[in-house]
C-alpha positions as CSV (number, residue, x, y, z in Angstrom):
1,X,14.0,-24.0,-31.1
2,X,10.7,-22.4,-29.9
3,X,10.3,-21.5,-26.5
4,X,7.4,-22.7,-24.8
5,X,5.3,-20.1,-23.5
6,X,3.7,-20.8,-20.2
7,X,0.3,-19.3,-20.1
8,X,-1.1,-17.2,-16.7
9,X,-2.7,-19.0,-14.1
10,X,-5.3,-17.8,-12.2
11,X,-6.7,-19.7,-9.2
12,X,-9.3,-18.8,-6.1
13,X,-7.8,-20.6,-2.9
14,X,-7.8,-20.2,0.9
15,X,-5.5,-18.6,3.0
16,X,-7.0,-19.6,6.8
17,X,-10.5,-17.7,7.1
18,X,-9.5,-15.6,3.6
19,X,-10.4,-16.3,0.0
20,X,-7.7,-15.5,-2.1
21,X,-6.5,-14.7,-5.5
22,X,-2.7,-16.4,-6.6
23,X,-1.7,-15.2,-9.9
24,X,1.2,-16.9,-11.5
25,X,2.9,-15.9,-15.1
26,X,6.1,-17.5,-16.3
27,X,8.4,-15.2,-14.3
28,X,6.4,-14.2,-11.3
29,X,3.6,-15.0,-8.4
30,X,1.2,-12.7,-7.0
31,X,-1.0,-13.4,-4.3
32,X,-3.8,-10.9,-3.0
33,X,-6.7,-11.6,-0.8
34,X,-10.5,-10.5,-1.7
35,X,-10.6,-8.9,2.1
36,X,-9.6,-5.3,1.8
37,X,-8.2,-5.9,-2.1
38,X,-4.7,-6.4,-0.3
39,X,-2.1,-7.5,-2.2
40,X,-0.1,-10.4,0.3
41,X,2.6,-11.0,-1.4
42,X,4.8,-10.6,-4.6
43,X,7.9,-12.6,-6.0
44,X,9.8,-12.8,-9.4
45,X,11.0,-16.4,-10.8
46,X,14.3,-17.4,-8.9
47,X,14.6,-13.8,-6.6
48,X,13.7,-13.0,-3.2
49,X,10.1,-11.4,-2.6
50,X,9.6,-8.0,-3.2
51,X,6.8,-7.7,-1.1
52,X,7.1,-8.6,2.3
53,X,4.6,-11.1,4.5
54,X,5.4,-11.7,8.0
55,X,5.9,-14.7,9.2
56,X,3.2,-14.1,11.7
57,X,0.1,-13.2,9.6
58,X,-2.9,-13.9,10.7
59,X,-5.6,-14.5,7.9
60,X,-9.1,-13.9,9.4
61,X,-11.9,-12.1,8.7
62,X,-12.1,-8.4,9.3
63,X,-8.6,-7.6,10.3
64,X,-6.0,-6.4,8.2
65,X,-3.3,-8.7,7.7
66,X,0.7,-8.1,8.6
67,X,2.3,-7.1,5.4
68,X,1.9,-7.1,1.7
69,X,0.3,-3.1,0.4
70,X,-3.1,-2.6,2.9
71,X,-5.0,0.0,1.4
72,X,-5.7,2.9,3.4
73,X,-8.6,4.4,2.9
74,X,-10.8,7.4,3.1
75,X,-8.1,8.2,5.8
76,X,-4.3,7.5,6.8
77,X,-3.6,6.7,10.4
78,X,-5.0,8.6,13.7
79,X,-8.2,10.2,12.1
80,X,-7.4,13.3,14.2
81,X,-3.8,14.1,12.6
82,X,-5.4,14.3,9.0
83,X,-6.7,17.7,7.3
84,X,-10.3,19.2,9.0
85,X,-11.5,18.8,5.4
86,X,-11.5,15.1,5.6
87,X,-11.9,14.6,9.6
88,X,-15.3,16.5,8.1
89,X,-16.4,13.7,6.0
90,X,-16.7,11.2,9.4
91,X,-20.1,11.8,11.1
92,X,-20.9,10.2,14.6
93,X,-18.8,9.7,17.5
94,X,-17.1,6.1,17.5
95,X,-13.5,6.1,17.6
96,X,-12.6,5.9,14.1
97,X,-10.5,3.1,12.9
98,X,-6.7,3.7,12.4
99,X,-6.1,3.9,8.0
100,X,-9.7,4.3,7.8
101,X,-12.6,1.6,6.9
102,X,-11.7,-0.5,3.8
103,X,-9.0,-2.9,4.9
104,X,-11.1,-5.2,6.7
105,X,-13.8,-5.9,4.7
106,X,-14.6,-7.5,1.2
107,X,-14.4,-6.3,-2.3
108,X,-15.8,-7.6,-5.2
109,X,-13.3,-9.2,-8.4
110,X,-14.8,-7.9,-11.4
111,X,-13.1,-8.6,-14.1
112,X,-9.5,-10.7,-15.0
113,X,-8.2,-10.3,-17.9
114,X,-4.7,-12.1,-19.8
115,X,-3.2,-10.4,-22.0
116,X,0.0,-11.5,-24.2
117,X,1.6,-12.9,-20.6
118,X,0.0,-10.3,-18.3
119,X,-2.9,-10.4,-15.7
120,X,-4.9,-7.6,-14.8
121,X,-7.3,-8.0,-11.5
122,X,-9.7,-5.4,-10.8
123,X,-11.5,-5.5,-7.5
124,X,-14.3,-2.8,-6.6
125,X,-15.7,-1.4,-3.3
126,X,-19.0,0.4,-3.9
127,X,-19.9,3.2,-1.5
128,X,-24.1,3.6,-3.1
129,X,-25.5,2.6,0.2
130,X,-25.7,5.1,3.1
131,X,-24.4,3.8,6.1
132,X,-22.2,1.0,3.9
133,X,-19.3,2.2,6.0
134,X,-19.9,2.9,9.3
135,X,-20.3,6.9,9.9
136,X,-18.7,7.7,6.7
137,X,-21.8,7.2,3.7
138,X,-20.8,8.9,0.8
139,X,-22.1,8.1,-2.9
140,X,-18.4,6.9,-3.7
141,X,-17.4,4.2,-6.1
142,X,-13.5,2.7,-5.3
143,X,-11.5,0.3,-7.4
144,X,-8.4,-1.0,-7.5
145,X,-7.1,-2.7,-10.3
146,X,-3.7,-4.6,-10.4
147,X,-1.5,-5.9,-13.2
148,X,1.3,-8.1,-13.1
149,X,3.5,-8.2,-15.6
150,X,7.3,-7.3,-15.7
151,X,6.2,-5.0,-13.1
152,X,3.6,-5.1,-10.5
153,X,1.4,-1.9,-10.9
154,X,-1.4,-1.0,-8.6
155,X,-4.3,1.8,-9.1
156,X,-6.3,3.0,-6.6
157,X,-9.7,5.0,-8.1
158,X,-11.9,6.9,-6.4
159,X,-15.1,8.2,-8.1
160,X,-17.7,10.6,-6.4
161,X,-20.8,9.8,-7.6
162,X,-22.6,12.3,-5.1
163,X,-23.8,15.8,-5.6
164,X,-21.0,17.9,-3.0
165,X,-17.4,17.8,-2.5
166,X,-15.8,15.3,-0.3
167,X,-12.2,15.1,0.8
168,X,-10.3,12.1,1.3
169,X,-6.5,11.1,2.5
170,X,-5.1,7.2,1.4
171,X,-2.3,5.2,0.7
172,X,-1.1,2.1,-0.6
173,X,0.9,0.8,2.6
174,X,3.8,-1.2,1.2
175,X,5.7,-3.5,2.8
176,X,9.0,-4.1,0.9
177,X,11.3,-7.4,1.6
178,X,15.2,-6.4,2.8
179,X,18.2,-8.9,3.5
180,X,18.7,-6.0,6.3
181,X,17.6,-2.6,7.1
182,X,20.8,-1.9,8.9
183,X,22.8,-2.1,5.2
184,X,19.1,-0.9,3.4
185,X,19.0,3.0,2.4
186,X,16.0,4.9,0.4
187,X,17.2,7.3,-2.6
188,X,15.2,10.0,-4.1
189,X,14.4,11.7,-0.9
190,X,17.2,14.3,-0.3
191,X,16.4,17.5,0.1
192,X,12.4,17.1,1.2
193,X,10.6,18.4,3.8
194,X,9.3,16.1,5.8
195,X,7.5,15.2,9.5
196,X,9.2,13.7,12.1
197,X,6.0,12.1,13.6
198,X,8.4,10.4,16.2
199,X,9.0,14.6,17.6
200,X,6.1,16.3,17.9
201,X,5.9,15.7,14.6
202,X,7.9,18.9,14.1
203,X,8.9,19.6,10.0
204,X,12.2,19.0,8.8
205,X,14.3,18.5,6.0
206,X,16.1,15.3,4.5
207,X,20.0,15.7,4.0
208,X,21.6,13.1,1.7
209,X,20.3,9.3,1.3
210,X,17.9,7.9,4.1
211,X,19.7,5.1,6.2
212,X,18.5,3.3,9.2
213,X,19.5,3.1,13.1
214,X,16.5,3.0,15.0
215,X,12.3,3.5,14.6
216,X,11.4,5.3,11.5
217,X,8.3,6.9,11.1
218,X,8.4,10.0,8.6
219,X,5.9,11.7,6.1
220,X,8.0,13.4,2.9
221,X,6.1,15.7,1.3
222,X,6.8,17.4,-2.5
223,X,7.5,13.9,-3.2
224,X,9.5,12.7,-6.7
225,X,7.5,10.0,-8.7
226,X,10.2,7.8,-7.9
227,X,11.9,6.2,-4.9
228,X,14.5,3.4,-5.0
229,X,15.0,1.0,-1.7
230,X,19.2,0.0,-2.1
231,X,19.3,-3.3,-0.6
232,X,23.5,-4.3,-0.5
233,X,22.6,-7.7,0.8
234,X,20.5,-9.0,-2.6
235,X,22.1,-7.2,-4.6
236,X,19.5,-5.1,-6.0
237,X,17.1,-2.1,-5.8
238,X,13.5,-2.1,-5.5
239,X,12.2,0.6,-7.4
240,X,8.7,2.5,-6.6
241,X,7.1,5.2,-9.4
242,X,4.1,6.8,-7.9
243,X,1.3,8.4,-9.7
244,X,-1.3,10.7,-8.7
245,X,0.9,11.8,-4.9
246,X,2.9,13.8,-3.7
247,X,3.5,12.2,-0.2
248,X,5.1,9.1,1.2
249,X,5.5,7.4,4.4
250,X,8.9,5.8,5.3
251,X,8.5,3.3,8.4
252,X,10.4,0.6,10.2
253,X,9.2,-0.3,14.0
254,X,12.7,-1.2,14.6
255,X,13.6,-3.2,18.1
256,X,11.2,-1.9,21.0
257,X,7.7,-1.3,19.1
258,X,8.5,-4.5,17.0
259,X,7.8,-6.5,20.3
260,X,4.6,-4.4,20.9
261,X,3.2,-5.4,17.2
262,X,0.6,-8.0,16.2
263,X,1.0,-10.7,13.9
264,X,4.9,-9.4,14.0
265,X,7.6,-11.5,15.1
266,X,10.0,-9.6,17.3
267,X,13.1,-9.9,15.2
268,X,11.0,-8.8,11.7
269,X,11.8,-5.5,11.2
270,X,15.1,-6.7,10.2
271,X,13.7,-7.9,7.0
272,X,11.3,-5.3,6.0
273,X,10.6,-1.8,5.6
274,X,7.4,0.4,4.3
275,X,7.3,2.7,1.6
276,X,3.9,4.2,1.0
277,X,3.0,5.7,-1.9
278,X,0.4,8.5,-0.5
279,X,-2.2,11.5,-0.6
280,X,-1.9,12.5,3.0
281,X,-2.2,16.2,4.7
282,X,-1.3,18.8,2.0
283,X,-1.6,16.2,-0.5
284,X,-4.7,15.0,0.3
285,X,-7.5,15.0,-2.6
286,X,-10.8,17.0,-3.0
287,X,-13.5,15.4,-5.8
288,X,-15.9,17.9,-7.1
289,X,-19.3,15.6,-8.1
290,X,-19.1,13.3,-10.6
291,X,-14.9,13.6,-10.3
292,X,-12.2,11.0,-10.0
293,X,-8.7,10.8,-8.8
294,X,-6.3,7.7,-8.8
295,X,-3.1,7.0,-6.8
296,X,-0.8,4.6,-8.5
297,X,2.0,2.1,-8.0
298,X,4.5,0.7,-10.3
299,X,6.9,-1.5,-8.8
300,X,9.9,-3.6,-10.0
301,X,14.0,-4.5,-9.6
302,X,17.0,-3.7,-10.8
303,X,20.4,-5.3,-10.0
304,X,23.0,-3.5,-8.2
């Protein structure tokens, strides 16, 4: 008997003020918005997500929504904390943005493309134009191209197209789905340095497996290409293999700053925690002209 094969779908649709991208195969849905290239949400065929979306998301125009992998870009968090090379880039005195300027605004789809039961999305962000992004002009070109397969694989590219050096910290902000970060632990990390932002963000060093009590908000440096999230509760492991970094971000608001969150219901940080595959303050690139440097994400599960 012949299987039938179910061909990828591709369909622009509208999630409140957002147009949107949903991708479906045979085994999987994928849903990413034009704003800010930002993946929303991923599930597999008969599983729970893999990519968390709050409840609470707000889709409107020129704010980042709750959830799914933000890109942060040509800076990660409080401006000030990242390296003087890339608090150099930013001219003018506005308060800068937290995660930089590319999350809120819209990006171009330029090409899709099935293949044998794949999909590959590419959506651009040209930087030509001075004063494109506000106080930060430089002749940059950015893409990010996505494919969904059996995995989920994101690539973040950065090309400077200018005549001088520019230097640039980012990250691909995912928010992974858990039945409960209480039972939830991280392997791959034991053994790093890392910085306890939550002290003075004073260096320290991971002992053992990472489990959770309370607000987590760490940067791991010397980083392993992969990371696995354990999750008892389904049963599985959701398993991250960076490219291009060095650095991640571990981060659950846990009770007290999950109250204080938009778009964030106060019991959600049960169900979720970040994992952010990263280029941030030792790790954070330099392009000569006419170089190019890409930060990638392959993500998938395995059963326990």
């Amino acid at each position: 008997m012949n299987e039938t094969f179910t061909a990828p779908q591709v369909e622009r649709i509208e999630m409140g003020d957002l147009p949107c991208w949903r991708v479906t195969t045979a085994d999987a849905e994928l849903l990413v918005a034009e704003q800010g290239a930002q993946v929303l949400s991923y599930q597999r065929s008969g599983e729970q997500p893999l990519i968390w979306l709050s409840e609470q998301a707000e889709f409107r125009r020129g704010q980042s929504v709750r959830g799914g992998v933000p890109v942060c870009w040509p800076w990660f968090g409080d401006l000030v904390r990242n390296p003087a090379g890339v608090r150099a880039m930013r001219g003018g005195h506005a308060p800068a943005p937290a995660h930089g300027e590319v999350r809120g605004r819209d990006w171009q789809l330029q090409d899709i493309i099935k293949d044998n039961g794949a999909v590959s999305l590419t959506f651009s962000l040209p930087q030509s134009a001075a004063g494109e992004l506000p106080d930060w002009s430089h002749a940059l070109d950015l893409t990010l191209a996505i494919r969904l397969d059996e995995r989920l694989d994101l690539r973040l590219t950065t090309h400077n197209r200018g005549s001088y050096r520019v230097a640039l910290s980012q990250a691909l902000h995912t928010y992974l789905a858990v039945s409960d970060i209480r039972e939830a632990s991280v392997e791959g990390l034991d053994g790093l340095r890392y910085i306890e932002t939550l002290e003075d963000w004073d260096e320290r060093q991971q002992q053992g497996i990472l489990q959770f009590a309370g607000e987590t908000d760490r940067i791991y440096l010397d980083t392993p290409p992969r990371l696995d999230l354990v999750d008892p509760g389904w049963k599985r492991r959701i398993c991250l293999e960076a490219s291009g970094s060095h650095s991640a971000i571990v981060w659950n608001p846990w009770i007290d700053k999950a109250a204080r969150l938009s778009q964030f219901a106060d019991d959600a940080w049960q169900r979720m925690l970040c994992i952010e595959t990263a280029n941030v303050l030792e790790d954070a690139v330099e392009l000569a002209p006419d170089q190019s440097a890409s930060l990638g994400l392959c993500l998938w599960s395995e059963p326990l």
